[in-house]
C-alpha positions as CSV (number, residue, x, y, z in Angstrom):
1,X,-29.6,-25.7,-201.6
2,X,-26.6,-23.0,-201.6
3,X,-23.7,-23.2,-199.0
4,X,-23.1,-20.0,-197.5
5,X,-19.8,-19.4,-199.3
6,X,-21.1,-20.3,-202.2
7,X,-18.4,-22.7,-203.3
8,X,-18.0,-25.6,-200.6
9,X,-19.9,-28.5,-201.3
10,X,-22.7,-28.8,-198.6
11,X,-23.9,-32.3,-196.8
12,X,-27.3,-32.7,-195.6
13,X,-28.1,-35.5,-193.1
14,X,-31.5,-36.5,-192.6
15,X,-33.5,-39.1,-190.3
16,X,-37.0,-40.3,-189.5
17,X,-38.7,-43.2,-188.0
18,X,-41.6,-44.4,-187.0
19,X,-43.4,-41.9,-183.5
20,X,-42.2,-42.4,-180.3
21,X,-45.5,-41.5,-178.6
22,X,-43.2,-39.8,-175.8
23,X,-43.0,-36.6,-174.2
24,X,-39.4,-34.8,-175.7
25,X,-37.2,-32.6,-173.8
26,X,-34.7,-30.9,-175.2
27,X,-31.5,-28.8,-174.0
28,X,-28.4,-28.1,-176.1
29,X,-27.0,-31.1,-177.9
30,X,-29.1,-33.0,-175.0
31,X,-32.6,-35.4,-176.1
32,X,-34.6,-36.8,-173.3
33,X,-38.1,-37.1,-172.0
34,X,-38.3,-34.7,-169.3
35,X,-36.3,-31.3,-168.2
36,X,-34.8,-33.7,-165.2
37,X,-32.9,-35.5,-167.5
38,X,-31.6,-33.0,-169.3
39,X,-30.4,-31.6,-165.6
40,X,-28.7,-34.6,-165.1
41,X,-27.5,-35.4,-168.3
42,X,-25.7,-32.1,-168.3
43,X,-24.5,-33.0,-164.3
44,X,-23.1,-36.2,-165.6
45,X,-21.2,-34.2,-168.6
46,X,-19.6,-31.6,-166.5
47,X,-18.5,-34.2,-163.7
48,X,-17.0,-36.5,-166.8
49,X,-19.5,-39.3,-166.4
50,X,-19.6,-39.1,-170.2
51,X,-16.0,-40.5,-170.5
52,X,-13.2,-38.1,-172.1
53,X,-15.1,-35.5,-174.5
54,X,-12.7,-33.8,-177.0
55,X,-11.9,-30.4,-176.1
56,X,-13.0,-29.4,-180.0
57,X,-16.4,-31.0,-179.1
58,X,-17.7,-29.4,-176.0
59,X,-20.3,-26.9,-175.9
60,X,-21.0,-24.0,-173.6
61,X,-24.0,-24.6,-171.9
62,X,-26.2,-21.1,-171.3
């Protein structure tokens, strides 16, 4: 694998596990089982109910 500059080093992060047998919905940097969720999880996010998010960290939601 090359990094794009060619001459930074380059991390790869990986997961897996064992199937959840559930229905995945996904939405930005949101994970959950239905589009509902999502909805709410980004309500919750842009009314704070996450706790303080770092202004480096947020994402513009399209």
């Amino acid at each position: 694998m090359r990094a794009g500059d060619g001459d930074a080093t380059s991390e790869v992060l990986t997961f897996s596990g064992p199937p959840i047998r559930q229905p995945v919905a996904m939405g930005g940097p949101m994970v959950m089982n239905t589009r509902a969720e999502i909805d709410q999880a980004f309500r919750d996010f842009h009314t704070s109910r996450f706790g303080t998010v770092p202004r480096q960290a947020r994402l513009q939601h399209r």
